[in-house]
Each structure stands twice: as C-alpha cells, then as structure tokens.
N, C-alpha and C positions, 0 to 999 in steps of 0.2 A: 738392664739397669745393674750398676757396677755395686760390690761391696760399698768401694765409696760413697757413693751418690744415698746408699741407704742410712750412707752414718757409722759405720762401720769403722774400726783402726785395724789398718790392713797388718801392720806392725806387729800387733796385738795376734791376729790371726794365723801370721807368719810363726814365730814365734811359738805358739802353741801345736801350730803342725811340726814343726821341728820337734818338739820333747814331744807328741806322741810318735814319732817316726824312731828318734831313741826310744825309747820304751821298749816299744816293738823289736829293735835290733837288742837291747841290754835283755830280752825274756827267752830270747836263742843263747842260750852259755855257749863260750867255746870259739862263735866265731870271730872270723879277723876285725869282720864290722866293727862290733864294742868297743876295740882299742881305740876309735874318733868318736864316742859319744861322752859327754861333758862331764860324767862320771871319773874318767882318767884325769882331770885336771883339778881336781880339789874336792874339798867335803859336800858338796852338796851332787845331786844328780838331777833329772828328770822329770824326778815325782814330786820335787820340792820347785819346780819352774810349773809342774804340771797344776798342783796345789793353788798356787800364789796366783796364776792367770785365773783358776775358778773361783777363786775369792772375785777377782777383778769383774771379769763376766758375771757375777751374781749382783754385784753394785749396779752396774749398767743394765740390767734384763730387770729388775725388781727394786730398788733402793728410791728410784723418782717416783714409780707407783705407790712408794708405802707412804712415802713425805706427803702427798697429792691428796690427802684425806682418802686414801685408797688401801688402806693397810690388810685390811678382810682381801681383798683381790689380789694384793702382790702374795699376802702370805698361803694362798690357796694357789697360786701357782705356781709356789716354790714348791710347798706338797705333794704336788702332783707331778712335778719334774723328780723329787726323789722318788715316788712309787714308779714313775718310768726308769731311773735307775735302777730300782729294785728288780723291776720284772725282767732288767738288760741281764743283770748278772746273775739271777737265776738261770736263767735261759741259757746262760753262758756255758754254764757250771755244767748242768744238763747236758750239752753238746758235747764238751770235754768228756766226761764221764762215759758218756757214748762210745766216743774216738777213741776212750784208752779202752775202754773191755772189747771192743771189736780188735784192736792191735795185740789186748792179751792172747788174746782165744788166737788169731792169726799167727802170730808168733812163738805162741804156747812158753812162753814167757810172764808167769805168776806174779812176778818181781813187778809188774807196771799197775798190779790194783792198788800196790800203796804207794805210787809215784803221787809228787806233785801233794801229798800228803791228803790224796784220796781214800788213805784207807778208812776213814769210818763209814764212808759212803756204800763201800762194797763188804766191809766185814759186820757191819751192824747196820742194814739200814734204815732203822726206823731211826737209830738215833742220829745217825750222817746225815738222813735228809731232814730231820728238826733240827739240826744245825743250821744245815743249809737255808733252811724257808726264815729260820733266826738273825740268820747271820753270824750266829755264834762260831761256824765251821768253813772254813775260808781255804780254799785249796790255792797252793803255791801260783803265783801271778793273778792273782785275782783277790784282792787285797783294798784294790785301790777304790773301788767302786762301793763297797759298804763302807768306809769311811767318809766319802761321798755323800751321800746317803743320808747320812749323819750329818753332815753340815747344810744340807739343805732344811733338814727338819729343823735345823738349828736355827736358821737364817731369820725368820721371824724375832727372835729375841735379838738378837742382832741389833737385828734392824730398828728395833722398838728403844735399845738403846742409841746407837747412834743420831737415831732421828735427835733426840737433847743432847749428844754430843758424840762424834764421831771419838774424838780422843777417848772418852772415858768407856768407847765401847773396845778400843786398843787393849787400854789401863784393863777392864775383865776380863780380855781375851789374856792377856800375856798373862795375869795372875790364876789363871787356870791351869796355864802351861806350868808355870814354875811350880805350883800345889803336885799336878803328876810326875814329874821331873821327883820333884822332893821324895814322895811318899811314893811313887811306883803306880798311881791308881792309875788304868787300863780297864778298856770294855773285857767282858770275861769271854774265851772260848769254849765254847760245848759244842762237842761231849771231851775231848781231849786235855781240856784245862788249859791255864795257862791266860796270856793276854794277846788281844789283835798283834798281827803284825805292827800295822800301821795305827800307832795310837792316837785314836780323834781327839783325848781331851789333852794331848800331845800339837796333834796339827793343825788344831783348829786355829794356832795362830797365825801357821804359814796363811792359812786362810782370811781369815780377818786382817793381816796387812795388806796381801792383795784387795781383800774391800776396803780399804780406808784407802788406795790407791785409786778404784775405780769410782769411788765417793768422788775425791779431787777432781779425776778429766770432768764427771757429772756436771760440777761447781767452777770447772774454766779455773782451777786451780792447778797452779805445782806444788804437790806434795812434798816434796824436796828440791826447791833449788840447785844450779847447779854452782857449787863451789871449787874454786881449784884445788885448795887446800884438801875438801873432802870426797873428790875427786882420786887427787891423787894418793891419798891413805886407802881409798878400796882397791884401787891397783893394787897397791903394797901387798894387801890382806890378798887377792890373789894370787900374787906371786908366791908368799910365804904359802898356801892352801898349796897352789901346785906341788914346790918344795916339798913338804911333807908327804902329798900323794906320792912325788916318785921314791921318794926314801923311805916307802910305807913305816913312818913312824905316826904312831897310833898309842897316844897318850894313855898310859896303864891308870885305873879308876883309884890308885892310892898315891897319884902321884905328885900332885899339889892339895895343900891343906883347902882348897874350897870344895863346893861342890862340883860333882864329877861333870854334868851337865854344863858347866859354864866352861868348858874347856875339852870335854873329851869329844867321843864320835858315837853315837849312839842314832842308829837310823828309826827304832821305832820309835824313840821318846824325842827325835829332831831335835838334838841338842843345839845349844848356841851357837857354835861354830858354823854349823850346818847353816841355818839361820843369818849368820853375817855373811857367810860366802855367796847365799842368793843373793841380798842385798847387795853385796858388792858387785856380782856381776851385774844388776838389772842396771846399777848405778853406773857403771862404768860403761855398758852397750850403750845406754839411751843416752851420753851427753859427748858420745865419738861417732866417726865415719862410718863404725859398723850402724849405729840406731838411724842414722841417714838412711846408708844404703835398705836396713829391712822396711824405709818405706817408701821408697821409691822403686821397691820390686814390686808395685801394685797388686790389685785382687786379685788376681788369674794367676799367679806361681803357683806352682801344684801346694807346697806348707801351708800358703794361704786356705787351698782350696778344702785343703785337708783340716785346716783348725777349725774351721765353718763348719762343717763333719763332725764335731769333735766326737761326739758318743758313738758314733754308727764306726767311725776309725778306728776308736779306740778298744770298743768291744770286739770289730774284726780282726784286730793286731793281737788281739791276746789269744783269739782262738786261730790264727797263722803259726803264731809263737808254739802254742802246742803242736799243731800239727806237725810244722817244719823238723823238730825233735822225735815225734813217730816216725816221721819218715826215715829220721839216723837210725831207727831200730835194724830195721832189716838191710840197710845199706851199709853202713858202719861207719858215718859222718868223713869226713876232710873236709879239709881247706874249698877247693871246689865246689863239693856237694853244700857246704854252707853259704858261700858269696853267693850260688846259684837260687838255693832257698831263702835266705832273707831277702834279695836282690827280687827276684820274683815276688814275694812279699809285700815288699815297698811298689813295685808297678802296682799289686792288685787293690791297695789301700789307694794311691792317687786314683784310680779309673772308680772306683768304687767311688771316692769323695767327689770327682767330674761326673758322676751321672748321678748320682743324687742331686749335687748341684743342677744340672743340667733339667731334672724332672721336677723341683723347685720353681726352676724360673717359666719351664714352660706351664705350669700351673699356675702361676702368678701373672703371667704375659698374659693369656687367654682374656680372662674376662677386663684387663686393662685396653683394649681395644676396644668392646664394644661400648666403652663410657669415656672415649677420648675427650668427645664434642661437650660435655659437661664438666673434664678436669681441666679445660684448655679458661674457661670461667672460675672456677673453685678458686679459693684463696690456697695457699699454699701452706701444710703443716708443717712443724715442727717437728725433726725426727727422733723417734722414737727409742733408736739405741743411744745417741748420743746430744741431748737436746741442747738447746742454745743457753746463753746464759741467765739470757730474762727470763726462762720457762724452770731455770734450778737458780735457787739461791745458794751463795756461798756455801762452802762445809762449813760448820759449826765442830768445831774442836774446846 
C-alpha cells in the first residue's frame, strides 16, 4: 500500500525530503554541493521550508483529533512526539561529543573540544551537560531540533486556539513574533549566555502558517487562492530576493527609519523578508509546472521516501554532517574528497529512509493477511492523514 492510498500528499513528502537533503549538504561548509541548495537564491533557506512543512504535518497528524472532542489524546501525543524529539537530540549531541574527543585524542589536535561550540561540554561538564539535558546549550548544527521541541509542547494551545478560529490563532502567533523582533526576547543559553540560535518565540510563526495551511487541505479548503496578479508579484519578490543574494546586499540595521525586522535579514529572529520569500516560493511552486511535476513523481522517489523518514533523516544527516568534516581533519578536505563525502551521504540517508520504509510495511503487511476475509466485508474508513470533507468541517477563520 502506496503513500497514496494511505492519504498521504506525496508533494508534501517530496518536498520535505529535499530541505532535509539541503540541510544535510548546507552543515558540510566549503563544499561545491551548497552552491545549488536554495540558500543561494534569496533570503530564506532550508530550515524556514523545513519549519513551515512541520507546522503543516502537526495540523494533519493532531488538529482533526483535537476538533473530535479528542483534545486530552491529540495533546498527549504531541507531548510525546516532543520527548521523542528530545531523547533524538540528546543522543545526537552524545554521538558527536564522542566523535570529536576520539578525532581529538587521534589527531592530538586540542582545537576540536571547542569546535562546533562544544566547549562547555568538555571544559566544564557538569555545566555542559545541564545545558545540554536543558537545552539551554546547543552545539553548532543541532539547533533545530530544541526549537522543535518547543513547538510541539506548544501545539496544544495552538490548537485550543484555532479550534474557535484558525485566524485568530495566525493574529497570536504573528503578534508573538513581532513582541520578539521588537524587544529581542529569546529562550536563554546556559551556561554560555546569550539567546537560542534559532529563536522559537521568533519561528514559531514560520510554524503556525504551515498549520493554518495544513488546517485548509484538512477542511478541502484553499488557503490561498490562486491569482495571477498575486501570482505574479511573488515571482517579482523572488527575483528581487535572488537580486540581492547575488549582490550580497544586506540591508544595514540603521538604514530605513522602520523597524529593522520588517526589512533587514536576520536568521535567528526570521525577519519578514525571510518570511515573504518562503511564502513566495511555496506560492509560486504550487500554482506552476514545477507543483505538477512534485506530484506526479509519486511515493517511491527516494525525497518522498526520505520526508516519510523525516526524524530518523534528519537526525542521521546531522550526525554525517559532522562526521564527513572529521574526516577533513586528517585528510585536508578538496573538491573531490567533499562531492565524494556528501555524495556518500546522500546514498546512505536514501537507503537508510528505504529500509525503514521497507521494515514499516513489512510489519504492517503481516497481520493484514491473516484478516483479509473479514476486511473484504468491513465498511471502508476514512483516512486518517487526510480525511474527507464530511468527516472535517470547514476552517473557521
């Protein structure tokens, strides 16, 4: 049984395995790779496609259960999806930490305990690793996942709003943003000071426009129409975004009388720009020949197979991403040695995503045999990722 068939938006899946497949290639600095990942062509990258799909997937896996007089049950396994997060990125963090003090001691090169901005871990540990189990202490590419985290815990009030009106749950998601934007408020770092890379009462709105997107498919609604008029101004805003990247002009924070955030480039606080340029892209793929073709590459493309994967991908791509950099230690990186490494990379995340896959369905197929003669009678349900329309009522905006 195909993604399809389960309810699935293969589109969706695609999509998602592309920006972790970037990720993965943008956390190797240096190589050739990066120069074609979506980063090069305007203010937004990866993590703000990666962000906005998890909003979307949190509407679809929880947002029909909470509406369903089921809200104790959605919101208990959104909790439980962030403590599985949690335990991913500890674990994570753990592996690395491993990898770099065996590459020090191996290399007798001191310089790599405080790479990757591990040193509190190895010069103080009691307070590196109460960072760490905090999450107040975030080592270099590993960022994304406590932010995560944080929006999952979050998702119940979310949801609790939206269920009386999706808009007005928009209207407090965006007025969060602009409160941090304004005053600077950020989660705090310990032991080092300072604020998350990745600021949540910053991105939590990338997040909540992806759920108010994945609200609409719920509801058999289009969240946005398509117009040609607004159509063809997110092209513009593209172009102009490209423009700038390759002229790296990079608007100075005194340089228009507003505020800096409605114009500048600011990746922890997601300024506006950043924010209209996904928007323009989502806008512009999905109502052209590109939004066709990602769905008629059906479930089986390896991005597909890979977005389906998303956490077991995504966790393995970061710990690649480090590895493939220890490996420059002692070799002394090039051109080659890197297409060879990230390139290896990328096979071992698709094989990795096809046999999970693959141990999914054979655990799923199994006991569907020995109850055919009883499904061949059963009335037929309503799927579960993406239900029909009489089973969700319209969004309420």
């Amino acid at each position: 049984m195909d993604a399809t068939r389960r309810g699935r938006l293969n589109e969706i899946d695609t999509v998602r395995g592309l920006a972790l497949a970037m990720i993965f290639i943008d956390h190797v600095p240096g190589n050739p790779l990066e120069n074609i990942t979506i980063r090069n062509f305007g203010f937004a990258d990866a993590t703000e496609v990666f962000v906005f799909l998890a909003g979307l997937a949190a509407a679809l896996a929880y947002f029909r259960k909470f509406t369903a007089d089921r809200p104790w049950l959605a919101s208990a396994k959104a909790a439980k999806r962030g403590f599985d997060l949690y335990l991913v990125h500890v674990f994570c963090i753990a592996v690395v930490a491993a990898l770099v003090a065996w590459m020090a001691g191996a290399s007798a090169d001191p310089e790599l305990y405080s790479w990757i901005n591990l040193g509190p871990i190895f010069n103080d540990p009691a307070a590196g690793l109460m960072g760490v189990v905090t999450l107040g202490h975030q080592p270099g590419y590993f960022n994304i996942l406590p932010m995560y985290i944080c929006f999952m815990l979050a998702l119940p009030v979310m949801m609790l709003i939206a269920r009386a009106s999706v808009g007005a749950m928009l209207v407090a998601s965006a007025t969060v943003w602009v409160v941090a934007n304004m005053t600077g408020m950020n989660a705090p770092q310990w032991p080092n000071g300072g604020g998350w890379f990745f600021n949540p009462l910053a991105w939590q709105f990338v997040f909540a426009i992806g759920f108010v997107v994945g609200a609409g498919i719920l509801g058999r609604a289009q969240v946005v129409p398509y117009r040609a008029w607004a159509w063809w101004l997110a092209a513009a805003y593209l172009v102009l975004a490209l423009a700038m990247k390759l002229a790296a002009f990079y608007p100075a924070r005194d340089m228009l009388p507003i505020p800096f955030f409605l114009y500048g480039q600011d990746k922890t606080f997601v300024t506006l720009p950043r924010i209209l340029h996904l928007l323009a892209l989502v806008y512009v793929v999905a109502y052209s020949p590109a939004g066709r073709w990602l769905r008629d590459l059906g479930a089986n493309n390896p991005f597909a197979v890979m977005g389906r994967q998303g956490l077991a991908v995504f966790a393995t791509g970061s710990l690649l991403a480090v590895a493939a950099q220890l490996v420059r230690v002692p070799l002394g990186g090039g051109v080659v040695l890197d297409v060879v490494l990230v390139s290896a990379g990328l096979v071992i995340l698709v094989l990795l995503a096809g046999g999970l896959e693959w141990l999914k369905r054979s655990t799923t197929q199994t006991p569907a045999r020995t109850t055919v003669a009883s499904a061949r009678t059963a009335p037929a349900a309503p799927s579960a990722a993406v239900p029909p329309a009489k089973a969700f009522g319209p969004v309420r905006a």
